[in-house]
py3Dmol code that shows the C-alpha trace and the ligand (Angstrom):
import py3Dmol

protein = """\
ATOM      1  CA  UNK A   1       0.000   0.000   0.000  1.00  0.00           C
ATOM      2  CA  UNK A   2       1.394   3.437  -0.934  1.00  0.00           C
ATOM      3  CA  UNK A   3       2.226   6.334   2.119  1.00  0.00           C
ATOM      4  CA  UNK A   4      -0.045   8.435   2.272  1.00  0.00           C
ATOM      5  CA  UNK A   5       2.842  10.813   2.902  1.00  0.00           C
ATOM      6  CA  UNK A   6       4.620  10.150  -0.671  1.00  0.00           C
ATOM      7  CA  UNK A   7       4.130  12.523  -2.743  1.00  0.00           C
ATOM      8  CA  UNK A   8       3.525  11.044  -6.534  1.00  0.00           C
ATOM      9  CA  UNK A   9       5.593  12.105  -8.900  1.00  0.00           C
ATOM     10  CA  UNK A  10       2.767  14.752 -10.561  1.00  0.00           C
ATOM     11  CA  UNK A  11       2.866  16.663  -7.490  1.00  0.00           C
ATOM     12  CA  UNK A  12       6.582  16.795  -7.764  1.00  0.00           C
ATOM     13  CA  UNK A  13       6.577  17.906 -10.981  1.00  0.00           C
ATOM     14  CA  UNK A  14       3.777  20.534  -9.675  1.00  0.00           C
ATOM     15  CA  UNK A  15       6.002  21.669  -7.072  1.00  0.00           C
ATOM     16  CA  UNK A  16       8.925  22.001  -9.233  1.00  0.00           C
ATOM     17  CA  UNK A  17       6.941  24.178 -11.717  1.00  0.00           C
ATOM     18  CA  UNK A  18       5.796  26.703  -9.106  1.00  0.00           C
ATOM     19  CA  UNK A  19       7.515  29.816  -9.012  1.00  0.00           C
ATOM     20  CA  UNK A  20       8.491  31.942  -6.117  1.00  0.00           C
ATOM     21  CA  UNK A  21       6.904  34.903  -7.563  1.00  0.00           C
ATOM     22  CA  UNK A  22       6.808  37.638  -4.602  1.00  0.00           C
ATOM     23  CA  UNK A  23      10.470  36.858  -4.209  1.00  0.00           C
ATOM     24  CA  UNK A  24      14.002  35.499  -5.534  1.00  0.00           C
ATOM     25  CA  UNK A  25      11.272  34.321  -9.241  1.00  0.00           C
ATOM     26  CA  UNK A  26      12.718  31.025  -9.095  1.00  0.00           C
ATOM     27  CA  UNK A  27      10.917  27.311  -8.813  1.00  0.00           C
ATOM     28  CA  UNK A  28      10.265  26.886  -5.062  1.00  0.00           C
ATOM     29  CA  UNK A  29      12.018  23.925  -4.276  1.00  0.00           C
ATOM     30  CA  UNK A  30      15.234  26.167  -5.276  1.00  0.00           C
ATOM     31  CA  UNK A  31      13.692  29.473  -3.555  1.00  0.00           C
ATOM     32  CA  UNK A  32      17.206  31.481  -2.829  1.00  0.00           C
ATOM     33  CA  UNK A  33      14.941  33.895  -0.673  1.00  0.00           C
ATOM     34  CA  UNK A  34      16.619  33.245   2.791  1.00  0.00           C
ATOM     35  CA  UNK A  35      20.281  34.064   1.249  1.00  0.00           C
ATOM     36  CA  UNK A  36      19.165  37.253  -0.489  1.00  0.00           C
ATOM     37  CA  UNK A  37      19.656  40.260   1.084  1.00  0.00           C
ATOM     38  CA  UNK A  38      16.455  41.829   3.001  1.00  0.00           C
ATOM     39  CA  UNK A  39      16.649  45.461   1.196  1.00  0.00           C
ATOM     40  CA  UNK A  40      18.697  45.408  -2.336  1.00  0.00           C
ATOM     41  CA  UNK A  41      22.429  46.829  -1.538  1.00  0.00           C
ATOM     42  CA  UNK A  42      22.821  50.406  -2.261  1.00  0.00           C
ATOM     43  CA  UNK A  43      26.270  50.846  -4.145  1.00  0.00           C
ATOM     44  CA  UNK A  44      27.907  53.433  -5.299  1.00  0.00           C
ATOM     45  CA  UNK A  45      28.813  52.336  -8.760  1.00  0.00           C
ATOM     46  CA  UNK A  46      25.867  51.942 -10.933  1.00  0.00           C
ATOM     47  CA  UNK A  47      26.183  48.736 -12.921  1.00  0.00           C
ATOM     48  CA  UNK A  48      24.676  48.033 -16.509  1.00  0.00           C
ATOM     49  CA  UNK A  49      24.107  44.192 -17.420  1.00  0.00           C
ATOM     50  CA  UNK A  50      23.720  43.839 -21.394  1.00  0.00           C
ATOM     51  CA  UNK A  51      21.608  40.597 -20.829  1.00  0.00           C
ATOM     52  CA  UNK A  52      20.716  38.556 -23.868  1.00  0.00           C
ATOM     53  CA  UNK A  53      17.674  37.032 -24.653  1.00  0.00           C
ATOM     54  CA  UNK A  54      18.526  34.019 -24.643  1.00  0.00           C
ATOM     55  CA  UNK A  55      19.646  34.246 -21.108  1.00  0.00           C
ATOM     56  CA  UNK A  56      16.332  35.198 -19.968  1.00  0.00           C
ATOM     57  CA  UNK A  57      14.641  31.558 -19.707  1.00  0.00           C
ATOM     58  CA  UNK A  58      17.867  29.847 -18.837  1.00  0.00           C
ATOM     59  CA  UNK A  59      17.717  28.565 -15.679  1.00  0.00           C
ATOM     60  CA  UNK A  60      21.530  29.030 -14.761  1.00  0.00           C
ATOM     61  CA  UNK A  61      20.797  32.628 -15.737  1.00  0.00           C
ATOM     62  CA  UNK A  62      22.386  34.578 -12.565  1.00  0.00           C
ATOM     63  CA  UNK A  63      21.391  38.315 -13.851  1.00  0.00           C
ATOM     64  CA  UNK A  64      17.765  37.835 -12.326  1.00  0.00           C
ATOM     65  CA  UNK A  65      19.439  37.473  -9.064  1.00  0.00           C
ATOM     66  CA  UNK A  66      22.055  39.901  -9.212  1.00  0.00           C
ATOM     67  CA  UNK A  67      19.285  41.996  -9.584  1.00  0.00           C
ATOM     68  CA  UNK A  68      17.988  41.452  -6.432  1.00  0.00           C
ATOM     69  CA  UNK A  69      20.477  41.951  -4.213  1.00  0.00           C
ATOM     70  CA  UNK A  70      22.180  45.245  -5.713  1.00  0.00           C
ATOM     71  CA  UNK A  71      19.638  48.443  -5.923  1.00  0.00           C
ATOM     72  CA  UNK A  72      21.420  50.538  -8.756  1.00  0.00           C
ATOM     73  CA  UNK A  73      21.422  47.733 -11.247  1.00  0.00           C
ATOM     74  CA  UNK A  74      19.978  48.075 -14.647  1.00  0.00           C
ATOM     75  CA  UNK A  75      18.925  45.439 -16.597  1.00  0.00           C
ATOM     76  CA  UNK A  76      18.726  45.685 -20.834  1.00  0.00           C
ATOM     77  CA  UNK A  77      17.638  42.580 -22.615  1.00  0.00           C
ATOM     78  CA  UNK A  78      19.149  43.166 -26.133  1.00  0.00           C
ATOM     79  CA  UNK A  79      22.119  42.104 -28.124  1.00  0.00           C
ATOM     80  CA  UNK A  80      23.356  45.003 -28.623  1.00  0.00           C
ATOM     81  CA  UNK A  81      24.115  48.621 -26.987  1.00  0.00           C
ATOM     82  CA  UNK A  82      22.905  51.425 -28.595  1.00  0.00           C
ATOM     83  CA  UNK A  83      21.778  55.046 -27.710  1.00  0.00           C
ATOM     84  CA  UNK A  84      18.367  55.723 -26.360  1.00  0.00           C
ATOM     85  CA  UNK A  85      18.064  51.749 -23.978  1.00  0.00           C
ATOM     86  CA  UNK A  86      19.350  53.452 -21.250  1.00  0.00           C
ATOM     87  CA  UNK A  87      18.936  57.616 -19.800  1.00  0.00           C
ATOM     88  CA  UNK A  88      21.973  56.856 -17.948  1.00  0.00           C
ATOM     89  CA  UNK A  89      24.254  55.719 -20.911  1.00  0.00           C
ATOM     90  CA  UNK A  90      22.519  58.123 -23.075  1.00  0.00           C
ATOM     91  CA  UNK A  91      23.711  60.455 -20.615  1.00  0.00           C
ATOM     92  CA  UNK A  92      27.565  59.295 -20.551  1.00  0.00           C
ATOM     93  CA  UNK A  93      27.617  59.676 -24.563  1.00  0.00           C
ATOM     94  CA  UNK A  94      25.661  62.758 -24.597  1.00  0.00           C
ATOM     95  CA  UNK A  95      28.363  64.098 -22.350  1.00  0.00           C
ATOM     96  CA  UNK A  96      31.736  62.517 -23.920  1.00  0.00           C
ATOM     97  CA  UNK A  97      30.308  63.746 -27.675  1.00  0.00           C
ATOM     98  CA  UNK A  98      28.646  67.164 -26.957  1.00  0.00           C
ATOM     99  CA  UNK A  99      31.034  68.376 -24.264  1.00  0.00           C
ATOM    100  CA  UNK A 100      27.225  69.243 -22.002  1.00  0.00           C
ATOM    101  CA  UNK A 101      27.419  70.190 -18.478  1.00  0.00           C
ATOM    102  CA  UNK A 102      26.687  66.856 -17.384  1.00  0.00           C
ATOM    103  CA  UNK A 103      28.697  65.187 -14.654  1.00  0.00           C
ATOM    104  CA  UNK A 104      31.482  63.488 -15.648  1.00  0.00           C
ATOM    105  CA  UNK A 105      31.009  59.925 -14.842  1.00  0.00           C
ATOM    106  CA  UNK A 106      33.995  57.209 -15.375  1.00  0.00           C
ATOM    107  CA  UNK A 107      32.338  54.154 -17.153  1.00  0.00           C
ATOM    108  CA  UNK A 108      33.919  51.002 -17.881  1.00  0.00           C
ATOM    109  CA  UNK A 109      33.151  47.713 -19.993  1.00  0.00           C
ATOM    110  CA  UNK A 110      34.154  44.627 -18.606  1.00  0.00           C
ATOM    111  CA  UNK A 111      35.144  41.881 -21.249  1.00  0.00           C
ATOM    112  CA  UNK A 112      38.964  40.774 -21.325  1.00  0.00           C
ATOM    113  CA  UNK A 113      41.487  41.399 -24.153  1.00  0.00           C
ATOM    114  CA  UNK A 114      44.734  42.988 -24.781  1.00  0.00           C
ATOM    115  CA  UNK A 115      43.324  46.252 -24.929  1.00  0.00           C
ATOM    116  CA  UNK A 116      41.594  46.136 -21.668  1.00  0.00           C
ATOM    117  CA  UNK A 117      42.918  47.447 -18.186  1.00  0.00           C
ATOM    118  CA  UNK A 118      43.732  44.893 -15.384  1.00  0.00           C
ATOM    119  CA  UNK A 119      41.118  45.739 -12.976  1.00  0.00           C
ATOM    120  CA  UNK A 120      43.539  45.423 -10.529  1.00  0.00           C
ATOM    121  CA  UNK A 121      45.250  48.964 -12.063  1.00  0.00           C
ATOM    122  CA  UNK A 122      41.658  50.605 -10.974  1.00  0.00           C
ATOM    123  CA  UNK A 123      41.802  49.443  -7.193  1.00  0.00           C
ATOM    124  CA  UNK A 124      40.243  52.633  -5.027  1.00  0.00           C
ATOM    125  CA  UNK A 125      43.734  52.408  -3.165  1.00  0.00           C
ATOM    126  CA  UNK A 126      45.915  53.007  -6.743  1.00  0.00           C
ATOM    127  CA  UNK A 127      47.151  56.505  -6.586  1.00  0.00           C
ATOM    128  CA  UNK A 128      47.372  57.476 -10.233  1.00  0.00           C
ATOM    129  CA  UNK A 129      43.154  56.901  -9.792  1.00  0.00           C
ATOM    130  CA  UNK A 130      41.321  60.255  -8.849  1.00  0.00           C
ATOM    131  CA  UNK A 131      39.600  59.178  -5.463  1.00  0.00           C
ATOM    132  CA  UNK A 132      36.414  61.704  -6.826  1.00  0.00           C
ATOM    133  CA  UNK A 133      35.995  59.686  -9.909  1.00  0.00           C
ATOM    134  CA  UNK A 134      35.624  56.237  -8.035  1.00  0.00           C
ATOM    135  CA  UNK A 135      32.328  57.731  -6.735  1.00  0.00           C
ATOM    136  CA  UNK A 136      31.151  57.955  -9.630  1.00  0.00           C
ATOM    137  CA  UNK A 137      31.769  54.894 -11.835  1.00  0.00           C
ATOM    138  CA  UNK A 138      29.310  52.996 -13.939  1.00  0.00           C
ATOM    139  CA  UNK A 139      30.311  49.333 -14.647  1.00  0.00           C
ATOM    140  CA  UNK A 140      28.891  47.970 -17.908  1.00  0.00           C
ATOM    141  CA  UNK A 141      28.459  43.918 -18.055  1.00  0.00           C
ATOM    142  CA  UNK A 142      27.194  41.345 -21.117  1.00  0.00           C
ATOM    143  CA  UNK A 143      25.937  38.596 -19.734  1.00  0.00           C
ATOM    144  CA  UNK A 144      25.648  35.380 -22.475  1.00  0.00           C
ATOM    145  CA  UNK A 145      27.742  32.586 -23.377  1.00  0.00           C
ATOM    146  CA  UNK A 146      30.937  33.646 -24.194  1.00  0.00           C
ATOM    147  CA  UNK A 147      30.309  33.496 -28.172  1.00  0.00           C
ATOM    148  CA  UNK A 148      26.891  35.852 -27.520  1.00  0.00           C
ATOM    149  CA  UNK A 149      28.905  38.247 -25.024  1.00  0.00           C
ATOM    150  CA  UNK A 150      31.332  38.074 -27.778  1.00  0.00           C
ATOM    151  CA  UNK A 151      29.259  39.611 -30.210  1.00  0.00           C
ATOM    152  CA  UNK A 152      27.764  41.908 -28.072  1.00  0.00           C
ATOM    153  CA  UNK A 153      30.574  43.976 -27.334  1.00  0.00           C
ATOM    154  CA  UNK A 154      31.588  44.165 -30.471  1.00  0.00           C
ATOM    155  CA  UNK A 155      28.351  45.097 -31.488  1.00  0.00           C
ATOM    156  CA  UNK A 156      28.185  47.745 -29.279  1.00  0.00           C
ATOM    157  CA  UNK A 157      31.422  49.085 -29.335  1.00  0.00           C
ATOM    158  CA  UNK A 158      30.547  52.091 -32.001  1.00  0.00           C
ATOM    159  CA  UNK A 159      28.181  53.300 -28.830  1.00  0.00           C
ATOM    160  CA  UNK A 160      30.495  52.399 -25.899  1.00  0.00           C
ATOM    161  CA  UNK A 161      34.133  53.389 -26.993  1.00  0.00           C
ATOM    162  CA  UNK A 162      32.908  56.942 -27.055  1.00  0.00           C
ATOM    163  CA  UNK A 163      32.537  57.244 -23.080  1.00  0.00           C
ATOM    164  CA  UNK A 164      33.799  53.572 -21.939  1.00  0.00           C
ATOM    165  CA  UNK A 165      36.908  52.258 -21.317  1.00  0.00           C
ATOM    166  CA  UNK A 166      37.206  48.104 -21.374  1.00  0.00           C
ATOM    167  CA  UNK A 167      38.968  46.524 -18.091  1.00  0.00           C
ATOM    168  CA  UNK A 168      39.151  42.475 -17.341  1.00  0.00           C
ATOM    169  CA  UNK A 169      39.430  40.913 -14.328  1.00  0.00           C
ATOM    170  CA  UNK A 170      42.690  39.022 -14.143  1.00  0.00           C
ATOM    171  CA  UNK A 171      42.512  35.679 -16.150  1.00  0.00           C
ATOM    172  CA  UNK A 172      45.123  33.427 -17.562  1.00  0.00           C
ATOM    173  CA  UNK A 173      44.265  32.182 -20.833  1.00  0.00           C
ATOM    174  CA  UNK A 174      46.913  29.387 -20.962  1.00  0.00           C
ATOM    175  CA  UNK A 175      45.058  27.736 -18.081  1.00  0.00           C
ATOM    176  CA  UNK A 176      41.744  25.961 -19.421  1.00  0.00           C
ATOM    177  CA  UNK A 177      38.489  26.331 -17.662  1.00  0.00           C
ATOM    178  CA  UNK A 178      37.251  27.169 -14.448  1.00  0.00           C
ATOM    179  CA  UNK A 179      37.702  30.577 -12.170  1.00  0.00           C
ATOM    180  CA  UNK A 180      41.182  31.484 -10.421  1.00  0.00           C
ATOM    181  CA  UNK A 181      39.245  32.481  -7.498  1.00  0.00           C
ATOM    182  CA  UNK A 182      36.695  29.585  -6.567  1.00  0.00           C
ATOM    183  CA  UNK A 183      36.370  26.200  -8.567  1.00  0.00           C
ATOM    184  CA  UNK A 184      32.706  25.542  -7.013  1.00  0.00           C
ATOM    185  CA  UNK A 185      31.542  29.042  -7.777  1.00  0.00           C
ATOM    186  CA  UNK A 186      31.347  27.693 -11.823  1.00  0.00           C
ATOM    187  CA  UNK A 187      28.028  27.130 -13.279  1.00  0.00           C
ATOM    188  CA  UNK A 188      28.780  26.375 -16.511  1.00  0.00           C
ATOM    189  CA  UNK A 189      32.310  25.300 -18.483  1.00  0.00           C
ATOM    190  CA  UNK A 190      34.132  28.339 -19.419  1.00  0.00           C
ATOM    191  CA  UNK A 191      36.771  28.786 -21.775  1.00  0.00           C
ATOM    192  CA  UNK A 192      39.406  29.660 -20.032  1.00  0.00           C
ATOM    193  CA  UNK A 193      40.542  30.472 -16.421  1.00  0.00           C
ATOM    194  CA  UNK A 194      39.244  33.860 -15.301  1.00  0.00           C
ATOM    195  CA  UNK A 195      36.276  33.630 -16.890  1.00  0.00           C
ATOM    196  CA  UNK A 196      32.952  33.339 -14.946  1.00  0.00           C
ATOM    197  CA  UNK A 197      29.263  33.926 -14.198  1.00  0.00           C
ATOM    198  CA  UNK A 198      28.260  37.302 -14.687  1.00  0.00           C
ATOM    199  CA  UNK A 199      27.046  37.484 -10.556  1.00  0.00           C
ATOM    200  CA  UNK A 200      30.358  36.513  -9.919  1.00  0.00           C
ATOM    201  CA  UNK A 201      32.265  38.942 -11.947  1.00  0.00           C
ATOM    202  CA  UNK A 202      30.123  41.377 -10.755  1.00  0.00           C
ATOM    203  CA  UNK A 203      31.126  40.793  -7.155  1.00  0.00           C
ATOM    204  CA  UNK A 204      34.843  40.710  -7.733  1.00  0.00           C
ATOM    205  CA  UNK A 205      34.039  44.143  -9.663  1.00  0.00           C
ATOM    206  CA  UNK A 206      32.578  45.551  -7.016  1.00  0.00           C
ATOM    207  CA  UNK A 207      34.686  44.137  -4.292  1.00  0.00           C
ATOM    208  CA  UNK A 208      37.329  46.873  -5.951  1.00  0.00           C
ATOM    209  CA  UNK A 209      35.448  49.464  -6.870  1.00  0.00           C
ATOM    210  CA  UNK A 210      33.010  50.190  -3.872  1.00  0.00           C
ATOM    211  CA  UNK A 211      34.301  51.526   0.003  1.00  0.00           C
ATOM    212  CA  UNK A 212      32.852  47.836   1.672  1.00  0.00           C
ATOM    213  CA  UNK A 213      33.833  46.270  -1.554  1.00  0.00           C
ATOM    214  CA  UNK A 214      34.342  43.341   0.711  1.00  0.00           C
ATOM    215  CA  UNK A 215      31.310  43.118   2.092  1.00  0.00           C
ATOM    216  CA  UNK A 216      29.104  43.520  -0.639  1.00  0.00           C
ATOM    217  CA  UNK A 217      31.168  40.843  -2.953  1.00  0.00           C
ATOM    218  CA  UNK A 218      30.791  38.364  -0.036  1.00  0.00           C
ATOM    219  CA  UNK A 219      27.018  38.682   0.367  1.00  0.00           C
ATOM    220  CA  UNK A 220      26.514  38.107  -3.431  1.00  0.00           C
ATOM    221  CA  UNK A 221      29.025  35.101  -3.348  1.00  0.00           C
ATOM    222  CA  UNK A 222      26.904  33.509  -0.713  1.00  0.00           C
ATOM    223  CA  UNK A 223      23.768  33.789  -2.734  1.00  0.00           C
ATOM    224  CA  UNK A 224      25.659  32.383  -5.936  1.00  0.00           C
ATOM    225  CA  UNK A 225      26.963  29.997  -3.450  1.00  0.00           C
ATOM    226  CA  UNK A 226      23.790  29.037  -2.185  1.00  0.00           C
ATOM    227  CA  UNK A 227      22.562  28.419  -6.493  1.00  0.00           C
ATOM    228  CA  UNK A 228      25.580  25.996  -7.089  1.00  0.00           C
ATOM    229  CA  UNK A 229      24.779  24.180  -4.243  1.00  0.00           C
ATOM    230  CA  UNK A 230      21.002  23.533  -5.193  1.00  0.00           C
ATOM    231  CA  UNK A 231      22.211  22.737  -8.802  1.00  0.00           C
ATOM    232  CA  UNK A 232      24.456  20.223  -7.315  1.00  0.00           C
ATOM    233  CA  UNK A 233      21.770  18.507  -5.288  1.00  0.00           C
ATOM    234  CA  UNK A 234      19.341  18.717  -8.718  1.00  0.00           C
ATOM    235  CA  UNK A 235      21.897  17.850 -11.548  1.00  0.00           C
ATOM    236  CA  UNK A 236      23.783  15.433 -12.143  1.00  0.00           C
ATOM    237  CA  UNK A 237      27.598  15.704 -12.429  1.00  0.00           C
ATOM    238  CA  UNK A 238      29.620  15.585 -15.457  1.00  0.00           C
ATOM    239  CA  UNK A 239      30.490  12.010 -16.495  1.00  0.00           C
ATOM    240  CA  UNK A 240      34.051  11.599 -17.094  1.00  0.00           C
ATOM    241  CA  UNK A 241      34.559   9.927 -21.135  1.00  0.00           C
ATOM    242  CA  UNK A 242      35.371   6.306 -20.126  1.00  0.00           C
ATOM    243  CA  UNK A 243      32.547   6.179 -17.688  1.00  0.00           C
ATOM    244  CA  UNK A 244      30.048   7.817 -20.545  1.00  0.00           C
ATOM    245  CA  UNK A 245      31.366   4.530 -22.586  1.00  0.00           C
ATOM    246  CA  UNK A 246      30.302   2.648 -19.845  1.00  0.00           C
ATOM    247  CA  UNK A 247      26.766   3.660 -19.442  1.00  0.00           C
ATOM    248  CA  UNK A 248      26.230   3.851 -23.292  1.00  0.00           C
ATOM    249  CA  UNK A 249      26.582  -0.041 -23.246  1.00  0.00           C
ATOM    250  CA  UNK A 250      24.680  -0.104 -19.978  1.00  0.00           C
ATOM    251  CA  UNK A 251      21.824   1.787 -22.316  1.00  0.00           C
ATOM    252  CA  UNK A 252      21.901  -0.456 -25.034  1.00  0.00           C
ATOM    253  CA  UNK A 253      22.215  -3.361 -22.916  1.00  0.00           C
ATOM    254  CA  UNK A 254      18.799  -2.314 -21.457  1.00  0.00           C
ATOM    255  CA  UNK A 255      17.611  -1.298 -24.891  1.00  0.00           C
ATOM    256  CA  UNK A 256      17.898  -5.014 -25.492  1.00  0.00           C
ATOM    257  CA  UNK A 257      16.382  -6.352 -22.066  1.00  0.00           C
ATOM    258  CA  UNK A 258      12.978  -4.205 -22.819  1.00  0.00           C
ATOM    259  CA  UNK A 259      12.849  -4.755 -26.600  1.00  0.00           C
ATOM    260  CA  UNK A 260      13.320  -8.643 -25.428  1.00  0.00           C
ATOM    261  CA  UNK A 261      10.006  -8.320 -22.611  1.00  0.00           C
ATOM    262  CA  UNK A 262       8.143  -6.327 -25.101  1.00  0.00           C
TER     263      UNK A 262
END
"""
ligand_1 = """\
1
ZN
Zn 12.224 32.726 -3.346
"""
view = py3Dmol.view(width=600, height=400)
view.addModel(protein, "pdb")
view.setStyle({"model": 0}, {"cartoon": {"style": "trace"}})
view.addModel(ligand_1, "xyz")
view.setStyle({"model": 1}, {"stick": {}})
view.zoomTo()
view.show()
């Protein structure tokens, strides 16, 4: 006799399809609402996430949470940058190509290349940095696979070079895969060391760039933290080759066994 306990597997699939609308938007049996923080962090960058649209129903997608925990982040589902998405871009290229009375604001693209300055060169405690302009930086961010992100900066470079300048976070290319910082922290394989979720980059961004850099990097991490570990529990590992040989036979071999009972 079945539990009355159990539940059957419709009402698991029920469960996993309900969404935690009012808070973190994700399936309830993954609900991240107890490791997000009560009141979005105010920072003092303002940070601009270039999120495409493919991105948008994937389920590793970490923008939707990033969202929730900082205050000044904008979101901009799109491909590509151009003007009139965003007042405050608008605003840094109205300023850089019309010489206006706006502020000055220092913005910055994050995507690594030659070109681009170690963000390490930008730490608040480098001298050859005016201490004014840190307080008034604007991080921009594409968020895709790395082919998408790809094209999307150089997509919307014609709008961004005008009043960005492009930094990286420190990477080695020669190593494959993974983040220097935290091998656990990866959500999907990236193509070379350095390289990592967009939540993540954003926190190692900020831990430089903001006055409890520290802080706020360390609450994010523990809500991207908190992610892996529920993707852990809910997916299965990567299968090293020989053992994918292995269970291909063991598929066939029960191929056989229920073509031979049917
Ligand atoms: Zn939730």
């Amino acid at each position: 006799m079945d539990s009355p306990e159990k539940p059957t597997s419709a009402d698991e699939k029920q469960t996993r399809r309900r969404i935690c609308t009012a808070g973190c938007g994700r399936p309830i049996n993954v609900c991240l609402c107890n490791t997000l923080p009560s009141t979005p962090i105010r920072t003092t960058t303002d940070i601009v996430i270039l999120h495409h649209p493919h991105e948008r129903r994937h389920k590793l997608a970490t923008v939707p949470l990033l969202s929730k925990c900082l205050l000044n982040c904008e979101i901009i589902v799109g491909r590509k940058l151009k003007y009139g998405q965003s007042k405050l871009l608008d605003s840094l290229h109205d300023r850089a190509c019309e010489n206006s009375n706006l502020p000055f604001r220092r913005a910055l693209y994050l995507f690594p290349g030659s070109n681009a300055l170690p963000f390490t060169e930008i730490s608040r405690d480098n001298s050859s940095v005016d201490p004014v302009s840190m307080n008034e930086l604007v991080l921009i961010v594409f968020d895709g696979t790395w082919k998408h992100a790809k094209e999307m900066m150089l997509a919307s470079l014609s709008f961004l070079s005008s009043f960005a300048v492009q930094v990286c976070l420190d990477f080695d290319a020669k190593v494959d895969g993974g983040t220097i910082f935290d091998s656990d922290l990866i959500l999907r394989k990236e193509p070379f060391a350095g390289c990592m979720s967009t939540m993540e980059a954003v926190a190692r961004c900020l831990r430089v760039l903001e006055p409890n850099g520290i802080e706020i990097e360390s609450r994010i991490i523990e809500v991207l933290r908190a992610m892996v570990s529920f993707q852990a529990c809910f997916l299965k590992p990567m299968k090293p080759r020989q053992n994918s040989i292995k269970s291909t036979i063991a598929k066939n071999k029960k191929k056989e066994n229920t073509a031979s009972l049917g």
